[in-house]
Biotite code that builds the C-alpha atoms (Angstrom):
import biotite.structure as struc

atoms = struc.array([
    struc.Atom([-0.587, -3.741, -19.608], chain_id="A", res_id=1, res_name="UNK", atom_name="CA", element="C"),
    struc.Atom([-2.217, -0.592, -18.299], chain_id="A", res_id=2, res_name="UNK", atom_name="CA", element="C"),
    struc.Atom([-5.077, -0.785, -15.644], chain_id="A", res_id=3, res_name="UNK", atom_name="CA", element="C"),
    struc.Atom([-7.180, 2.422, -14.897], chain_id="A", res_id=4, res_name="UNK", atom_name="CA", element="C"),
    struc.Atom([-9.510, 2.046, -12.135], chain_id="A", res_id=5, res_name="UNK", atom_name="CA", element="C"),
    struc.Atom([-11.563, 5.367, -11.764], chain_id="A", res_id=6, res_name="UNK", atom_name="CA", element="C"),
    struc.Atom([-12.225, 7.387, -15.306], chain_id="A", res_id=7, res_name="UNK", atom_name="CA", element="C"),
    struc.Atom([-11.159, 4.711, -17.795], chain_id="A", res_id=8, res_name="UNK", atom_name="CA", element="C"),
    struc.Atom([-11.547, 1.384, -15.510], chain_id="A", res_id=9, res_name="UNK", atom_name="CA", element="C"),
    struc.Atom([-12.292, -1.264, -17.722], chain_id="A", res_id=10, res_name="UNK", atom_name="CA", element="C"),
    struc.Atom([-13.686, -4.242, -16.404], chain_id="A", res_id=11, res_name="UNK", atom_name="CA", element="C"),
    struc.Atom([-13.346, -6.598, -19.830], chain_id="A", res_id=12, res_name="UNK", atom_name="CA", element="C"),
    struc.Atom([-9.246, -6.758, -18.778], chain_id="A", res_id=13, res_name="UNK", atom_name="CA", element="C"),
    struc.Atom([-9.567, -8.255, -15.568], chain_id="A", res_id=14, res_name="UNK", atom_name="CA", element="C"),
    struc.Atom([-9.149, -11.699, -17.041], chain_id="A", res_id=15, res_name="UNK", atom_name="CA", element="C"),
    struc.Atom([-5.539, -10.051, -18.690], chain_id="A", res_id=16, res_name="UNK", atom_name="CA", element="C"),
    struc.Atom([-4.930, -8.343, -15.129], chain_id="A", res_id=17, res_name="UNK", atom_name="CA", element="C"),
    struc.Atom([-5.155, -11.520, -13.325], chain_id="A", res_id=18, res_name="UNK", atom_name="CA", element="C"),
    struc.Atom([-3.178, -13.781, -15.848], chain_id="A", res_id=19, res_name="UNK", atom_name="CA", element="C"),
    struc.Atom([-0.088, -11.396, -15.388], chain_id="A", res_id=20, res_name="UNK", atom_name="CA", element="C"),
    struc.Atom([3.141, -12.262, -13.706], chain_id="A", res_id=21, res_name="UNK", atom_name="CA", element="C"),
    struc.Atom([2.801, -9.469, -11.532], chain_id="A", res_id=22, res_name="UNK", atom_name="CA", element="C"),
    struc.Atom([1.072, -6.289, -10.982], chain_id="A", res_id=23, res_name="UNK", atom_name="CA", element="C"),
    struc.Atom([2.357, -2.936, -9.444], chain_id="A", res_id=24, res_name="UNK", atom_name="CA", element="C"),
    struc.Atom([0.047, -1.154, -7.361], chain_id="A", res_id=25, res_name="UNK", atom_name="CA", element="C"),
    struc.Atom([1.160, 2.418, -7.950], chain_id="A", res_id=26, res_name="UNK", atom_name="CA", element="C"),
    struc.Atom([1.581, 5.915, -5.712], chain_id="A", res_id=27, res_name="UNK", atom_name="CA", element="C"),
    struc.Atom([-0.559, 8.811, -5.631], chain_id="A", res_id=28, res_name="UNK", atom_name="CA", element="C"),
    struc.Atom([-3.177, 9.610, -2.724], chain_id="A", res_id=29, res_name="UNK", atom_name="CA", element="C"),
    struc.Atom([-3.497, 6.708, -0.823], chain_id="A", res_id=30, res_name="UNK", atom_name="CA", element="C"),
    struc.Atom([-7.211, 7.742, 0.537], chain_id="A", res_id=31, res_name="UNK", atom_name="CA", element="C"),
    struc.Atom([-8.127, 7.752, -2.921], chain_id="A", res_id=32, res_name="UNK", atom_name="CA", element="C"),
    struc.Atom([-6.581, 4.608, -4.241], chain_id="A", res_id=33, res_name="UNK", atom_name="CA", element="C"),
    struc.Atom([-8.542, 2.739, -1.517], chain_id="A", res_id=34, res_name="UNK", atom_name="CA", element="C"),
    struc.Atom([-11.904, 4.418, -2.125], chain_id="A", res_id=35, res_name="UNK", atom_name="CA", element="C"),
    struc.Atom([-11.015, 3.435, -6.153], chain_id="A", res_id=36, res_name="UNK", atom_name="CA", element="C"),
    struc.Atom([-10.222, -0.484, -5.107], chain_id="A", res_id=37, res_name="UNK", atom_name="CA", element="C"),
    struc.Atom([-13.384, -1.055, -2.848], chain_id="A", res_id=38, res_name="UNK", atom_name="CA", element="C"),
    struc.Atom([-15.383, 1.099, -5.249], chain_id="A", res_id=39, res_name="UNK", atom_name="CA", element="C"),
    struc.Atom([-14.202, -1.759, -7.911], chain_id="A", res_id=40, res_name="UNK", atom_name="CA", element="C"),
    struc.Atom([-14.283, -4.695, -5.359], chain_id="A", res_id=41, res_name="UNK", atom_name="CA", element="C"),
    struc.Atom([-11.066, -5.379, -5.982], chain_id="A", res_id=42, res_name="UNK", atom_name="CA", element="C"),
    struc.Atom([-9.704, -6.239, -2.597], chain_id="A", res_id=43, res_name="UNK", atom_name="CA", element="C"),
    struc.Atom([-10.784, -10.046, -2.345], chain_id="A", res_id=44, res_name="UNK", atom_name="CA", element="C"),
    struc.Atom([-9.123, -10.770, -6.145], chain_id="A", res_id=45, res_name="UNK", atom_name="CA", element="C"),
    struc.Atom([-6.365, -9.087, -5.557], chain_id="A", res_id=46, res_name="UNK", atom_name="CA", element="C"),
    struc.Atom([-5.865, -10.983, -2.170], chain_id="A", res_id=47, res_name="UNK", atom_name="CA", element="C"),
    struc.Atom([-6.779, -14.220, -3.929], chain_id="A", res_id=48, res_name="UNK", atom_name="CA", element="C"),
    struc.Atom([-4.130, -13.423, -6.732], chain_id="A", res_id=49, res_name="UNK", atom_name="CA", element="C"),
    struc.Atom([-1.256, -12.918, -4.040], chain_id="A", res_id=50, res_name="UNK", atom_name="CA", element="C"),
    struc.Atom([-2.561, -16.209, -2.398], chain_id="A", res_id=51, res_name="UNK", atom_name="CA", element="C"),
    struc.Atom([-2.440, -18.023, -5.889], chain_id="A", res_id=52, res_name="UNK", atom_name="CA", element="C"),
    struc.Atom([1.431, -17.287, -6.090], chain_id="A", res_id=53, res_name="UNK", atom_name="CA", element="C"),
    struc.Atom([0.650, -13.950, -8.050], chain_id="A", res_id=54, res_name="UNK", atom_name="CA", element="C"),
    struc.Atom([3.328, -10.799, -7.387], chain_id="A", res_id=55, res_name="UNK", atom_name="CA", element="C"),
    struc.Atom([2.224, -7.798, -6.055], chain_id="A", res_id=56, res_name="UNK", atom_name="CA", element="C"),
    struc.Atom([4.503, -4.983, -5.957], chain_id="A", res_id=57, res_name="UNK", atom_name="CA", element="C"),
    struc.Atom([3.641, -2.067, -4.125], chain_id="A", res_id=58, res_name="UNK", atom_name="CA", element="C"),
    struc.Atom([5.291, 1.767, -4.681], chain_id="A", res_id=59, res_name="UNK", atom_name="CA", element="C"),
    struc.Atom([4.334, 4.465, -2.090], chain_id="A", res_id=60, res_name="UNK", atom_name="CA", element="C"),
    struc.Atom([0.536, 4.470, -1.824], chain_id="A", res_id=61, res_name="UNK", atom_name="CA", element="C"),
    struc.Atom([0.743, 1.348, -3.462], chain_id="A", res_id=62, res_name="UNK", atom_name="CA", element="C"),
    struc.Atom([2.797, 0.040, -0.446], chain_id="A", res_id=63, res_name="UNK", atom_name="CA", element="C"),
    struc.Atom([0.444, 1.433, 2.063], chain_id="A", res_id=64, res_name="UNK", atom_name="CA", element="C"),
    struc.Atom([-2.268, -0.406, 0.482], chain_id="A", res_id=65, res_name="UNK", atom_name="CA", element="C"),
    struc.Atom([-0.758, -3.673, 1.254], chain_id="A", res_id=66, res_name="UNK", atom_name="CA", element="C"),
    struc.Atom([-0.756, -2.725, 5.118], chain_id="A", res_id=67, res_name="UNK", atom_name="CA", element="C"),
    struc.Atom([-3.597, -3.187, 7.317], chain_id="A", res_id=68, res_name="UNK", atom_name="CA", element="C"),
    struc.Atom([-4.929, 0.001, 7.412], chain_id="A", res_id=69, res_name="UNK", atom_name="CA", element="C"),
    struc.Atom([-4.122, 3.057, 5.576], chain_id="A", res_id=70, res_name="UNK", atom_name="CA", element="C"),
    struc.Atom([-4.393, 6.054, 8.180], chain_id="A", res_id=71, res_name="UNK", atom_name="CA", element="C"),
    struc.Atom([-0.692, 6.412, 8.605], chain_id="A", res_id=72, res_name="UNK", atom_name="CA", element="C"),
    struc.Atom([-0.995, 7.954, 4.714], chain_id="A", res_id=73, res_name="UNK", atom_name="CA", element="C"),
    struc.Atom([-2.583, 11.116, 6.392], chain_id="A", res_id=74, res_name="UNK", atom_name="CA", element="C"),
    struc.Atom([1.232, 11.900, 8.529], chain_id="A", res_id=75, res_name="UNK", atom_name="CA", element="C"),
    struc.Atom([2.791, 11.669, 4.796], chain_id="A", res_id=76, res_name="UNK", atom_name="CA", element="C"),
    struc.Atom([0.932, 14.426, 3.395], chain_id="A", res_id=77, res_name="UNK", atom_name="CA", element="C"),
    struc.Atom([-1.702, 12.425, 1.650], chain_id="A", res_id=78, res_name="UNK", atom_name="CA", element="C"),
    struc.Atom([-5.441, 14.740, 2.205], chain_id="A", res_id=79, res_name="UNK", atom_name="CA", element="C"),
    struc.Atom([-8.259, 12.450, 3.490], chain_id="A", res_id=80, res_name="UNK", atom_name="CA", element="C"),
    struc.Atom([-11.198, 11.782, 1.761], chain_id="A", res_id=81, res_name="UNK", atom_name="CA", element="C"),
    struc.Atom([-13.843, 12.781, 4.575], chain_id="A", res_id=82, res_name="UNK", atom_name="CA", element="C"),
    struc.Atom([-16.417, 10.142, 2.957], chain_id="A", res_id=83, res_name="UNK", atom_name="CA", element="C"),
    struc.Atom([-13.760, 7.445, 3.345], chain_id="A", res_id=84, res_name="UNK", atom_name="CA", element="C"),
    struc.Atom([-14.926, 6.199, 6.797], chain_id="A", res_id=85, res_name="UNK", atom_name="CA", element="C"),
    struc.Atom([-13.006, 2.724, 6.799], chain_id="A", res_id=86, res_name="UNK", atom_name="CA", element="C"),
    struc.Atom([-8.979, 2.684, 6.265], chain_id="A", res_id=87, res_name="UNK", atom_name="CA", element="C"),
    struc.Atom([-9.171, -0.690, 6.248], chain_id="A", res_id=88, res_name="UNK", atom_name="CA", element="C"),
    struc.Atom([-6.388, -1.830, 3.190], chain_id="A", res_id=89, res_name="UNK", atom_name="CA", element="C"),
    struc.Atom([-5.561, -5.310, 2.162], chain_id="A", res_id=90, res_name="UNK", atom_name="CA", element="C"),
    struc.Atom([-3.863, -6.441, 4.968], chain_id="A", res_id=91, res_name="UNK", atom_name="CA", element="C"),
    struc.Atom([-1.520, -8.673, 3.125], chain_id="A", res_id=92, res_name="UNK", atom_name="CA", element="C"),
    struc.Atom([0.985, -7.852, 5.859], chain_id="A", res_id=93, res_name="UNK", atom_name="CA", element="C"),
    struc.Atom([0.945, -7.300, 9.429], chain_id="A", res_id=94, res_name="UNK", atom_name="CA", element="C"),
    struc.Atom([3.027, -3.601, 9.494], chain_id="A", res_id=95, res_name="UNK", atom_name="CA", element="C"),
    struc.Atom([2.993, -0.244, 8.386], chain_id="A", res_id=96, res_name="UNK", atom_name="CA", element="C"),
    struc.Atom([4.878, 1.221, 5.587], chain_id="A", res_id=97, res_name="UNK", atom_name="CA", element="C"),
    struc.Atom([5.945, 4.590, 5.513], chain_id="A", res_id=98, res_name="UNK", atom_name="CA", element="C"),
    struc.Atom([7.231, 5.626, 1.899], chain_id="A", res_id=99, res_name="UNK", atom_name="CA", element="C"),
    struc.Atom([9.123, 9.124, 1.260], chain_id="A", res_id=100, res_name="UNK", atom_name="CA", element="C"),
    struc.Atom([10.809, 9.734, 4.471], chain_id="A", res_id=101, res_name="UNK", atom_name="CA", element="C"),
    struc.Atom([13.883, 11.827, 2.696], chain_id="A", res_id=102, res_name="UNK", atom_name="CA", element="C"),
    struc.Atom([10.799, 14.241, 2.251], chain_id="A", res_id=103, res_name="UNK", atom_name="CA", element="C"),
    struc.Atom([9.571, 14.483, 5.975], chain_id="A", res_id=104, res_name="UNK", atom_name="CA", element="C"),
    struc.Atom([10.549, 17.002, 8.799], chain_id="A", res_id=105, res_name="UNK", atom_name="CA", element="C"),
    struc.Atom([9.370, 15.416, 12.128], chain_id="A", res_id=106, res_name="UNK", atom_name="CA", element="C"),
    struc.Atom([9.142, 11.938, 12.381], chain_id="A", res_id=107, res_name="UNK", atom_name="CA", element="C"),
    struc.Atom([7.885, 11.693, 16.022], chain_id="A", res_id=108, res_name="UNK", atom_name="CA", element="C"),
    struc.Atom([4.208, 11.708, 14.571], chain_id="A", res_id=109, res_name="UNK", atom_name="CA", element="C"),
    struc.Atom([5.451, 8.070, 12.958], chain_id="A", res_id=110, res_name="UNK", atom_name="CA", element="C"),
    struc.Atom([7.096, 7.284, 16.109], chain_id="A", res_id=111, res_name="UNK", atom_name="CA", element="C"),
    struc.Atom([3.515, 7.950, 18.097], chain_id="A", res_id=112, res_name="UNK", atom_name="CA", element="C"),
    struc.Atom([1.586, 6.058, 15.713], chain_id="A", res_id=113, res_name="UNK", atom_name="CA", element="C"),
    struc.Atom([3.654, 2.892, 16.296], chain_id="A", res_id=114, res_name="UNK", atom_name="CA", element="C"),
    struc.Atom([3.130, 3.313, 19.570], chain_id="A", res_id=115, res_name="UNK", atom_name="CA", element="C"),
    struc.Atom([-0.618, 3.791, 19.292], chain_id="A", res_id=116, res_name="UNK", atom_name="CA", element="C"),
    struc.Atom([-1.046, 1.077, 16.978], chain_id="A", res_id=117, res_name="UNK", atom_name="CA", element="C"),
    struc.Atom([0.926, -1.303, 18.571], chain_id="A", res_id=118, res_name="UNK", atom_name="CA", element="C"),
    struc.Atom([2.617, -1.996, 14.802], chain_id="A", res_id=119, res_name="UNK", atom_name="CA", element="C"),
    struc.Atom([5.985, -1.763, 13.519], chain_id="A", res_id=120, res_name="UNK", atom_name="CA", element="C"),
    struc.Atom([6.574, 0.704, 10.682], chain_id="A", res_id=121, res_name="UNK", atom_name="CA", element="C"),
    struc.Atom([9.042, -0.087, 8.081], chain_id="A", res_id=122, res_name="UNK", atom_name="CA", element="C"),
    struc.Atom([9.916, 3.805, 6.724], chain_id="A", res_id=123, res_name="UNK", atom_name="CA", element="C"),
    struc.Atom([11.739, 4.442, 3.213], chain_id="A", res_id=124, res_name="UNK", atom_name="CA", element="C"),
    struc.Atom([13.636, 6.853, 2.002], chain_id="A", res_id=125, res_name="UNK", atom_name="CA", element="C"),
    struc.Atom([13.279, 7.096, -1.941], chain_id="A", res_id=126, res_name="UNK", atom_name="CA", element="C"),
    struc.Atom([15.268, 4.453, -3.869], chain_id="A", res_id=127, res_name="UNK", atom_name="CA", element="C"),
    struc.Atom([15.260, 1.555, -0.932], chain_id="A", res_id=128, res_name="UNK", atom_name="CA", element="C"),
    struc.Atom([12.299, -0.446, -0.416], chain_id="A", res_id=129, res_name="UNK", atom_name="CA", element="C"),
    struc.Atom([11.127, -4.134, 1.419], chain_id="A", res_id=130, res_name="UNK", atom_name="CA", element="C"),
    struc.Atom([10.865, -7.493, -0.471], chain_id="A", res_id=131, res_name="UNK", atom_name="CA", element="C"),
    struc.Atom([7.953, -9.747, 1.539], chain_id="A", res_id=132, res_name="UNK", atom_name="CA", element="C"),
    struc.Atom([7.876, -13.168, 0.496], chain_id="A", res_id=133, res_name="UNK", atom_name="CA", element="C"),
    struc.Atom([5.120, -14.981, 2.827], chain_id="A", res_id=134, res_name="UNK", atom_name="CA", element="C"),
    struc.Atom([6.923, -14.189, 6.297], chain_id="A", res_id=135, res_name="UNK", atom_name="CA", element="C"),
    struc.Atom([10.189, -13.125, 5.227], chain_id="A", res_id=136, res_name="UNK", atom_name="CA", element="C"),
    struc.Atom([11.258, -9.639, 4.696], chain_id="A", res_id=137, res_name="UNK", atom_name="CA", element="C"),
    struc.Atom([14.204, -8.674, 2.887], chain_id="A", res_id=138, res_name="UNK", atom_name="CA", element="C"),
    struc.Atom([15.469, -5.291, 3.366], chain_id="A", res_id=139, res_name="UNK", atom_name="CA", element="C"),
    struc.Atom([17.000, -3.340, -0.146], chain_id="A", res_id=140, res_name="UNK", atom_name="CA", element="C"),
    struc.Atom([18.745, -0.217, 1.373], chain_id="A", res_id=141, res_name="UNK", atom_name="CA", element="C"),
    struc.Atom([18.893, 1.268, 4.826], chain_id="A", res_id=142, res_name="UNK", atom_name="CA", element="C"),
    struc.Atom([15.108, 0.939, 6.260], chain_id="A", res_id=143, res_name="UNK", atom_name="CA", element="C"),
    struc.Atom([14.331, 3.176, 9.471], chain_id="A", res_id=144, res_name="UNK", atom_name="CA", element="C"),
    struc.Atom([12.350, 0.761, 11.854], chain_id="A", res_id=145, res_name="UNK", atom_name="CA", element="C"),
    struc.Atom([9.431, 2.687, 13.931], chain_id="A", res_id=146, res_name="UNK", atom_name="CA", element="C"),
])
Protein backbone atom coordinates (compact mmCIF):
# COMPACT_ATOMS: atom_id res chain seq x y z
CA UNK A 1 0.00 0.00 0.00
CA UNK A 2 0.73 3.65 -0.65
CA UNK A 3 0.82 6.22 2.30
CA UNK A 4 0.86 10.04 1.47
CA UNK A 5 1.31 12.17 4.38
CA UNK A 6 1.14 15.91 3.23
CA UNK A 7 -1.36 16.61 0.01
CA UNK A 8 -3.19 13.28 -0.14
CA UNK A 9 -2.61 11.96 3.65
CA UNK A 10 -5.38 9.91 4.43
CA UNK A 11 -6.06 9.17 7.83
CA UNK A 12 -8.95 6.23 7.21
CA UNK A 13 -5.63 3.80 6.21
CA UNK A 14 -3.87 3.99 9.30
CA UNK A 15 -5.56 0.87 10.56
CA UNK A 16 -4.07 -0.86 6.92
CA UNK A 17 -0.64 1.06 7.65
CA UNK A 18 -0.28 -0.41 10.98
CA UNK A 19 -1.45 -4.06 10.15
CA UNK A 20 1.45 -4.27 7.51
CA UNK A 21 4.50 -6.43 7.73
CA UNK A 22 6.59 -3.58 7.30
CA UNK A 23 6.71 -0.09 6.22
CA UNK A 24 9.50 1.88 4.33
CA UNK A 25 10.02 5.28 5.36
CA UNK A 26 11.21 6.84 2.12
CA UNK A 27 14.01 9.69 0.92
CA UNK A 28 13.46 13.11 -0.08
CA UNK A 29 14.13 16.29 2.25
CA UNK A 30 14.58 15.09 5.49
CA UNK A 31 13.49 18.65 7.18
CA UNK A 32 10.39 18.15 5.48
CA UNK A 33 9.59 14.55 6.16
CA UNK A 34 9.87 15.40 9.89
CA UNK A 35 7.73 18.55 9.82
CA UNK A 36 5.09 16.01 7.68
CA UNK A 37 5.36 13.12 10.62
CA UNK A 38 4.87 15.50 13.71
CA UNK A 39 2.40 17.52 11.66
CA UNK A 40 0.47 13.93 11.48
CA UNK A 41 1.53 12.76 15.04
CA UNK A 42 2.93 10.01 13.76
CA UNK A 43 6.05 9.61 15.81
CA UNK A 44 4.58 7.76 18.99
CA UNK A 45 2.66 4.97 16.48
CA UNK A 46 5.27 4.53 14.53
CA UNK A 47 7.58 3.97 17.64
CA UNK A 48 4.88 1.77 19.16
CA UNK A 49 4.71 -0.29 15.81
CA UNK A 50 8.62 -0.95 15.87
CA UNK A 51 8.16 -1.85 19.63
CA UNK A 52 5.22 -4.30 18.71
CA UNK A 53 7.70 -6.37 16.44
CA UNK A 54 6.63 -4.18 13.34
CA UNK A 55 9.61 -3.52 10.47
CA UNK A 56 10.66 -0.31 9.72
CA UNK A 57 12.89 0.19 6.90
CA UNK A 58 14.43 3.35 6.40
CA UNK A 59 16.05 4.75 2.78
CA UNK A 60 18.03 8.06 2.92
CA UNK A 61 15.82 10.61 4.69
CA UNK A 62 13.96 7.80 5.72
CA UNK A 63 17.13 6.52 7.55
CA UNK A 64 17.83 9.81 9.12
CA UNK A 65 14.49 9.79 10.56
CA UNK A 66 15.18 6.80 12.59
CA UNK A 67 18.25 8.69 14.28
CA UNK A 68 17.94 10.91 17.12
CA UNK A 69 17.99 14.01 15.59
CA UNK A 70 17.94 15.01 12.08
CA UNK A 71 20.44 18.09 11.74
CA UNK A 72 23.18 16.07 10.18
CA UNK A 73 20.53 16.09 6.92
CA UNK A 74 21.56 19.84 6.47
CA UNK A 75 25.74 18.59 5.61
CA UNK A 76 23.93 16.23 2.85
CA UNK A 77 22.44 18.90 0.93
CA UNK A 78 18.99 18.67 2.35
CA UNK A 79 17.62 22.87 2.71
CA UNK A 80 16.20 23.52 6.23
CA UNK A 81 12.90 24.42 6.88
CA UNK A 82 13.55 27.72 9.03
CA UNK A 83 10.06 27.05 10.93
CA UNK A 84 11.34 23.59 11.86
CA UNK A 85 12.81 24.58 15.27
CA UNK A 86 13.13 20.94 16.81
CA UNK A 87 15.28 18.13 14.80
CA UNK A 88 14.28 15.91 17.16
CA UNK A 89 13.51 12.35 14.90
CA UNK A 90 12.39 9.08 16.29
CA UNK A 91 15.22 8.09 18.02
CA UNK A 92 14.79 4.44 17.43
CA UNK A 93 18.58 4.25 17.46
CA UNK A 94 21.31 5.80 19.25
CA UNK A 95 23.62 7.02 15.90
CA UNK A 96 23.64 9.01 12.98
CA UNK A 97 23.16 7.91 9.51
CA UNK A 98 24.64 9.52 6.73
CA UNK A 99 23.07 8.25 3.31
CA UNK A 100 24.70 9.24 -0.24
CA UNK A 101 28.27 9.59 0.56
CA UNK A 102 29.44 8.48 -3.23
CA UNK A 103 27.79 12.00 -3.82
CA UNK A 104 29.80 14.15 -1.22
CA UNK A 105 33.13 16.16 -1.63
CA UNK A 106 34.41 16.89 1.94
CA UNK A 107 33.57 14.71 4.54
CA UNK A 108 35.37 16.52 7.44
CA UNK A 109 31.99 18.45 8.11
CA UNK A 110 30.67 14.62 9.07
CA UNK A 111 33.81 14.01 10.81
CA UNK A 112 33.17 17.43 13.07
CA UNK A 113 29.73 16.61 13.73
CA UNK A 114 30.65 13.27 15.35
CA UNK A 115 32.82 14.94 17.26
CA UNK A 116 30.37 17.62 18.36
CA UNK A 117 27.72 15.28 18.98
CA UNK A 118 29.52 12.86 20.71
CA UNK A 119 27.65 10.09 18.19
CA UNK A 120 28.90 7.66 15.83
CA UNK A 121 27.83 8.07 12.21
CA UNK A 122 27.28 5.10 10.13
CA UNK A 123 27.83 6.79 6.31
CA UNK A 124 26.58 4.93 2.99
CA UNK A 125 27.51 4.98 -0.18
CA UNK A 126 24.46 4.12 -2.57
CA UNK A 127 23.63 0.39 -2.79
CA UNK A 128 25.03 -0.67 0.95
CA UNK A 129 23.03 0.03 3.87
CA UNK A 130 22.69 -1.17 7.96
CA UNK A 131 20.28 -3.93 9.21
CA UNK A 132 19.33 -2.96 13.18
CA UNK A 133 17.65 -5.60 14.89
CA UNK A 134 17.15 -4.32 18.69
CA UNK A 135 21.03 -3.84 19.48
CA UNK A 136 22.58 -5.57 16.73
CA UNK A 137 23.76 -4.02 13.60
CA UNK A 138 24.54 -5.84 10.61
CA UNK A 139 26.56 -4.17 8.08
CA UNK A 140 25.46 -4.93 3.99
CA UNK A 141 28.47 -3.42 2.06
CA UNK A 142 31.47 -1.39 3.07
CA UNK A 143 30.04 1.29 5.76
CA UNK A 144 32.47 4.37 6.51
CA UNK A 145 32.35 4.74 10.42
CA UNK A 146 32.52 8.63 11.61
Amino acid sequence: MYFELDRDYRPELLDELWACDAIHLSGGNTYHFLHWLRKRELFEPLRRYVAGGGVLIGVSAGGILMTPEISISGLLGDTPLPELEDLTALGLVDFSFAPHLNTLKDWKPLRDYARRNNRTIYGCRDGVGLLVDGENIEFIGDIIVF
